[in-house]
matplotlib code that plots the C-alpha trace (Angstrom):
import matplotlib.pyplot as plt

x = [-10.4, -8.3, -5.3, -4.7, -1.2, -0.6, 2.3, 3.4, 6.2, 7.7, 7.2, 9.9, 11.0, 9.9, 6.4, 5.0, 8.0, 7.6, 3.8, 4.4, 7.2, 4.5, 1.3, 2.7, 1.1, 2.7, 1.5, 2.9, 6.3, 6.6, 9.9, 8.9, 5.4, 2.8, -0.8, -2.5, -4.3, -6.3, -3.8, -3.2, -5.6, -5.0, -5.8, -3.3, -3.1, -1.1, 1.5, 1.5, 3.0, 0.7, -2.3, -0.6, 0.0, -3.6, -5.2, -2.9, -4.3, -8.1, -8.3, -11.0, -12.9, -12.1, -8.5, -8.7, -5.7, -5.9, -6.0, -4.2, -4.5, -1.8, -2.7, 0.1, -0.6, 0.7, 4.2, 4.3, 5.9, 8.8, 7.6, 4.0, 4.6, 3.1, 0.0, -1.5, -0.4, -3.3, -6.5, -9.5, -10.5, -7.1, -6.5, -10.3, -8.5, -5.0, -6.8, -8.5, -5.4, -4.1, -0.3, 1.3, 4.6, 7.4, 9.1, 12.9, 14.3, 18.2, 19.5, 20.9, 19.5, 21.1, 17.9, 16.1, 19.5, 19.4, 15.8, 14.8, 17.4, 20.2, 19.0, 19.0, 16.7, 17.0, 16.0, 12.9, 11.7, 11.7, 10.0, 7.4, 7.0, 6.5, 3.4, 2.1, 2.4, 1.2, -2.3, -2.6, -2.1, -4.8, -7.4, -6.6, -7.0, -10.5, -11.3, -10.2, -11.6, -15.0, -14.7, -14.2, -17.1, -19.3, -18.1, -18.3, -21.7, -22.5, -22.1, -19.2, -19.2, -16.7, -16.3, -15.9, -13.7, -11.6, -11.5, -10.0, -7.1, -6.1, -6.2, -4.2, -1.6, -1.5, -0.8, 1.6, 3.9, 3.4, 4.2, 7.7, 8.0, 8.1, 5.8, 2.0, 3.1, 6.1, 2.5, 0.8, -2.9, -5.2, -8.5, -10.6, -8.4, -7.7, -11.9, -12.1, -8.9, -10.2, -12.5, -9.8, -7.7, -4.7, -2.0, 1.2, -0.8, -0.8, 2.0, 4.7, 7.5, 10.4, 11.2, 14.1, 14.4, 17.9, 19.5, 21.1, 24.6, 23.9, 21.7, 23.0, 25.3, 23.4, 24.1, 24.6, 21.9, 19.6, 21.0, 20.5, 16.6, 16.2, 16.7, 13.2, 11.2, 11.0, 13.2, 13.0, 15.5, 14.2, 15.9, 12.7, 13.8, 14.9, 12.8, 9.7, 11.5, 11.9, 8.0, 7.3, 10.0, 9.3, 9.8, 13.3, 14.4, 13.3, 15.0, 18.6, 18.2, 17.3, 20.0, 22.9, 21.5, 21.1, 17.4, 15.9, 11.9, 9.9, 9.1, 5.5, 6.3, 8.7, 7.0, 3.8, 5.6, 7.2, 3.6, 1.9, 4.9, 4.8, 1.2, 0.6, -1.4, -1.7, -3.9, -5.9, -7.6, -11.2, -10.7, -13.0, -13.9, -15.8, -13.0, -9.5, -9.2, -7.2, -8.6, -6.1, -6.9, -5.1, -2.6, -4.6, -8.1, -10.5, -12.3, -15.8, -13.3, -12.7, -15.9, -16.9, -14.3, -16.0, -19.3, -21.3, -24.5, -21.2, -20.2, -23.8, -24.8, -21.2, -21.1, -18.0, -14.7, -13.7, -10.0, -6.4, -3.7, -1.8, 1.3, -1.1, -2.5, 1.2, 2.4, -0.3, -1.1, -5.0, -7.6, -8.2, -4.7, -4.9, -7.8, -6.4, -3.3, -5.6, -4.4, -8.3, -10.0, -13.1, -12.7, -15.0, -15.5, -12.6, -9.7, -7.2, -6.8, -3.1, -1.2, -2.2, -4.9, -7.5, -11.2, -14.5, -17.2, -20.2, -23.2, -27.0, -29.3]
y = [-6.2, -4.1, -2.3, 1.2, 3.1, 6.2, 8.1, 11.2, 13.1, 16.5, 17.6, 16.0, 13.1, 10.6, 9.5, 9.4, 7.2, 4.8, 4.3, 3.9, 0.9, -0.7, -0.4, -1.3, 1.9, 4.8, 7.8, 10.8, 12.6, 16.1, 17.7, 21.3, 21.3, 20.0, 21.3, 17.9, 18.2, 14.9, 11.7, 9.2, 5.6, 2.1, -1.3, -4.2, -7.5, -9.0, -11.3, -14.9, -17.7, -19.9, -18.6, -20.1, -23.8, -23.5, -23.0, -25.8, -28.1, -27.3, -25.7, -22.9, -21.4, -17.9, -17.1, -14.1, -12.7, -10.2, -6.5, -3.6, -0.2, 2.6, 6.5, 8.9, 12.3, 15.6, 16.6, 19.0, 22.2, 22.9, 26.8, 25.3, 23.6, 25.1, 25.7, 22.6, 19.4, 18.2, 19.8, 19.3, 16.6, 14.7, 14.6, 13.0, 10.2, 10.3, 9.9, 6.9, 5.3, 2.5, 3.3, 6.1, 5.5, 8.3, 9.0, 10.7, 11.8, 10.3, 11.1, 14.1, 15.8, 19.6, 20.9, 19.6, 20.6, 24.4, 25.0, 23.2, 22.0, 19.2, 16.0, 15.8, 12.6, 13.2, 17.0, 16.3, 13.5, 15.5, 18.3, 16.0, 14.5, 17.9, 18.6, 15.3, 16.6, 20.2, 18.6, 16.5, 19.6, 21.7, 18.8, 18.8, 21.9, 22.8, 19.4, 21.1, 24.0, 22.4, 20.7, 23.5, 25.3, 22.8, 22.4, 26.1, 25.7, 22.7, 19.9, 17.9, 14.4, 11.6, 10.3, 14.3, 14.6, 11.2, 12.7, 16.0, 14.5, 12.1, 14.8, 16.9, 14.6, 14.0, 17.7, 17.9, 14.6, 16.3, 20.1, 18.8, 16.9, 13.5, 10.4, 9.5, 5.8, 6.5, 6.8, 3.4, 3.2, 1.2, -0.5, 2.3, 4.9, 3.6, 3.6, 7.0, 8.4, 6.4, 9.3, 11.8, 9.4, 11.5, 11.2, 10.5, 7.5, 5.8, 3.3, 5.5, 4.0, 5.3, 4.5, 5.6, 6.5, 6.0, 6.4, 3.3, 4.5, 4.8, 2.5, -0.5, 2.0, 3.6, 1.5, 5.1, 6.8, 3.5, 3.1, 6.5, 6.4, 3.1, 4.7, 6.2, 4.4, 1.4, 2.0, 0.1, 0.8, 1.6, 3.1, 4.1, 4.8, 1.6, 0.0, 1.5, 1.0, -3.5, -3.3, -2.6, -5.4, -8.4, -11.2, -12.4, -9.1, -8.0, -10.7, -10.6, -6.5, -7.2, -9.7, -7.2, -4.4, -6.7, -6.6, -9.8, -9.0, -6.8, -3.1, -4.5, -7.6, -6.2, -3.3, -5.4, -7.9, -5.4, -3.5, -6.8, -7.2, -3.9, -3.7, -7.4, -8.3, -11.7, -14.0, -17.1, -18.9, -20.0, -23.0, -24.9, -25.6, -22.2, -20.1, -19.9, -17.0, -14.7, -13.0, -10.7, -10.2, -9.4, -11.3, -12.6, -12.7, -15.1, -17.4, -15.7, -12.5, -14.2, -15.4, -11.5, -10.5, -13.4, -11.6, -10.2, -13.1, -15.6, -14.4, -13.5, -17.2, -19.0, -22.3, -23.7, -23.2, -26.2, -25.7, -27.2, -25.7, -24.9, -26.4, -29.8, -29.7, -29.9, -32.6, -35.1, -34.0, -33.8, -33.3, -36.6, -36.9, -33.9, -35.7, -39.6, -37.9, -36.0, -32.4, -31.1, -29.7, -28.2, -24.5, -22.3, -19.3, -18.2, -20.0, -18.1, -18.0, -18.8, -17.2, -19.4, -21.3, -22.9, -22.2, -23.3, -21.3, -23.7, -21.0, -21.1, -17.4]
z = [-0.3, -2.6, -0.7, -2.4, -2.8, -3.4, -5.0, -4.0, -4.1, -5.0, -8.7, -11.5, -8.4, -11.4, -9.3, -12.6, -14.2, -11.0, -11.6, -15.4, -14.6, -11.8, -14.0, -17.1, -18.9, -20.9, -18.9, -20.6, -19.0, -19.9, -18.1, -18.5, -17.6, -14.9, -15.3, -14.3, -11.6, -10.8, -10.4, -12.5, -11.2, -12.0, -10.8, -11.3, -10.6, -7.6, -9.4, -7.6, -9.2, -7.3, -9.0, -12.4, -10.8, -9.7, -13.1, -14.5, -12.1, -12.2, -15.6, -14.9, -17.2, -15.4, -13.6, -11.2, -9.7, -6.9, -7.2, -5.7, -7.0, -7.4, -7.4, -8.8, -7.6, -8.8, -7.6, -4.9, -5.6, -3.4, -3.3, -2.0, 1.2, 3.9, 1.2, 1.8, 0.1, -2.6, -3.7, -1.7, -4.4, -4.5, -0.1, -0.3, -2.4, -0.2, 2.6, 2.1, 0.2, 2.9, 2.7, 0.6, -1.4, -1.2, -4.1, -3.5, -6.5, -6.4, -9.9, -11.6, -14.8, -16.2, -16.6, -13.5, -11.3, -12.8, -12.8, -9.1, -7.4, -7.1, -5.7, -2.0, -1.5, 2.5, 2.5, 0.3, 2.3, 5.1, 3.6, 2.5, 5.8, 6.9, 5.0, 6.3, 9.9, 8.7, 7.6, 10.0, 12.6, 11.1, 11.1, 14.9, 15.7, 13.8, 16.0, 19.4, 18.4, 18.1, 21.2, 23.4, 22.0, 22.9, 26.1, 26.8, 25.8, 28.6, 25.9, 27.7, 28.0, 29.1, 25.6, 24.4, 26.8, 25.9, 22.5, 23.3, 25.8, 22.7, 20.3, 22.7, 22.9, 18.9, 18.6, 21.2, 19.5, 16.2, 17.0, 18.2, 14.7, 16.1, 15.0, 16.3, 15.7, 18.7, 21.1, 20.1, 20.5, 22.3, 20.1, 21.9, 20.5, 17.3, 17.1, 18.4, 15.1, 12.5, 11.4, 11.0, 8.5, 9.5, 6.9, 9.6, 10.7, 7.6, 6.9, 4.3, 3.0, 0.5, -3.3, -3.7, -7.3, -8.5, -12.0, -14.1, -13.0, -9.4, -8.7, -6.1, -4.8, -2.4, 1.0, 3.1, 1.9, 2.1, 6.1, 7.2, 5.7, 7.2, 10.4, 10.4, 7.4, 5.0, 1.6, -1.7, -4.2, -7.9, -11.0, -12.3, -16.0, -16.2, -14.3, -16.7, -20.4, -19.1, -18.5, -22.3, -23.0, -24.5, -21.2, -22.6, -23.4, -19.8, -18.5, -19.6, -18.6, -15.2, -15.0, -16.4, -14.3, -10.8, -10.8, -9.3, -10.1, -11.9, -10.2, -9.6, -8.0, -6.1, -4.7, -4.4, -2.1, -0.4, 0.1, 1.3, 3.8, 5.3, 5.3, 6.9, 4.2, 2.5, 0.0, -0.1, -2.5, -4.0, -6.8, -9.1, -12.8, -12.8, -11.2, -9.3, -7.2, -5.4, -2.3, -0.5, 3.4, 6.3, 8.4, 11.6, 9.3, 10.4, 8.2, 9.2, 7.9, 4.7, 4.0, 4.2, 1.7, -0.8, -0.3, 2.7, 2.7, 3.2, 6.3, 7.2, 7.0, 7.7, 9.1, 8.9, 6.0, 4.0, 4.0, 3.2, 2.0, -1.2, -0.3, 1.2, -2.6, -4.0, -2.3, -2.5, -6.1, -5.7, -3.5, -2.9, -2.0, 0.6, 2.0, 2.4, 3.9, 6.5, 5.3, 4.1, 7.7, 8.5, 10.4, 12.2, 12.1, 14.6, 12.7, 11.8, 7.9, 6.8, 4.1, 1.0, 2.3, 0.1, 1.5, 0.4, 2.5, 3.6, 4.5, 4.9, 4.3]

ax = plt.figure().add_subplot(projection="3d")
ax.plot(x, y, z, "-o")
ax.set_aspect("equal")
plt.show()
């Protein structure tokens, strides 16, 4: 399971600067001029220190970490909204991204403040947001639209009928501007949306890109944000030159400038936290692994992630955990000290586990 984020923002907010600093690549800037049109894709490793003990301890020939992917999309124009917020080709992408990252642009530069505007991080999040709620309400619409023709033409049904009363009362939250999460959905329901990937039911959160003077001064602006969605902090220029530092040069930046991780462990962790996801691991002479899953995944869950004919023919999950494997040193330790178990199918999978998948196909 690879969890996908994507960036997105109004043009020069520094999405680009932010997904350069995560990543680790040099993605071209250019201040003056935005023709590109597709977004910029990359896959990154999940940083986990416990990945690194594990290949001490059972020297693999392969070390896999686990994988999340960011997708930086073009900037909207401020003279666009209401236009529709991607290309056809970039909302297929958006759409099937698992949380989308906000970029508010909270610094000053002469040319950006004379040519767009000043920054005002609140009024471009919630002209963003409004796009959101504008695609969301055309999707709707064509839907309802749909419906009534067939039932006009003698096609109703109960679960037709289901359909249009939910999507009703979707429009109806999001015509008076307010959230589709302030409804809450039953499984049924959920079943019944998750064809539409509306863009409003997505986790978003905020990256609040600061510059190096203001940034870790910005408790107001970080409160009143809070009040409606999840913030992280970044000054993104920064941020972006200490990933193409050497690690002891990056270091005694961050420390000067208050920075406690790197911008991709930091937004990773925060990611995985918002999103409820988590990681457990495969180990062995061949390969240690990282497997990222959700919180409340079952083992029969986590056998699927491994590979489909391991969940298909599961039997029961060898399992103890990383913390088990620290304190008694070994395996063999783990298992004198009765820490190793064997789970079914319906145990719950905890954050760090160690699983070995017994199976028969």
């Amino acid at each position: 399971m690879i969890m996908n984020i994507g960036i997105i923002g109004l043009e020069k907010s520094g999405k680009t600067t932010i997904y350069n600093a995560i990543t680790g690549f040099n993605v071209s800037l250019d201040m003056y001029n935005e023709t590109k049109k597709e977004p910029n894709i990359a896959l990154v490793d999940v940083p986990d220190t416990r990945i690194e003990i594990l290949a001490q301890i059972y020297q693999p020939q392969k070390v896999t970490y686990g994988k999340i992917g960011f997708l930086d999309f073009t900037g909207l124009k401020s003279s666009d909204t209401g236009k529709g917020l991607f290309s056809s080709a970039s909302m297929e992408l958006i759409k099937n991204c698992d949380a989308l990252a906000l970029v508010l642009r909270n610094f000053s530069n002469e040319i950006l403040d004379a040519t767009i505007s000043p920054p005002d991080p609140l009024k471009d999040m919630e002209v963003i947001r409004s796009e959101l709620v504008l695609s969301d309400l055309v999707i709707i619409e064509k839907r309802l639209e749909r419906i009534q023709a067939d039932i006009r033409r003698g096609k109703s049904t109960p679960v037709l009928l289901k359909e249009q009363k939910l999507l009703e009362k979707i429009d109806e939250v999001l015509t008076a501007d307010d959230s589709i999460h302030s409804l809450g959905f039953n499984p049924e329901e959920r079943k019944m949306l998750s064809g539409f990937r509306f863009l409003t039911l997505k986790p978003l959160f905020i990256i609040l890109n600061s510059d190096e003077q203001s940034y870790n001064k910005n408790n107001e602006l970080i409160q009143t944000i809070e009040q409606t969605s999840h913030v992280i902090e970044f000054a993104g220029n920064v941020e972006m030159e200490l990933s193409l530092l050497e690690p002891e040069e990056s270091k005694e930046f961050m420390d000067h400038m208050g920075i406690p991780e790197s911008a991709r462990q930091r937004l990773i962790t925060f990611a995985f936290d918002l999103l409820g996801y988590m990681s457990f691991f495969t180990v062995g002479k061949d390969e240690v692994r990282a497997w990222t899953i959700k919180k409340g995944d079952t083992a029969l869950d986590a056998a699927g992630v491994i590979h489909s004919d391991l969940a298909r023919g599961f039997i029961r999950a060898e399992c103890f955990s990383f913390d088990s494997l620290i304190e008694y040193s070994s395996e063999e330790g783990v298992r004198k000290n009765g820490k190793w178990r064997l789970e079914g199918k319906e145990y719950i999978v905890q954050n760090g586990d160690i699983l070995s998948i017994r199976f028969s196909v």
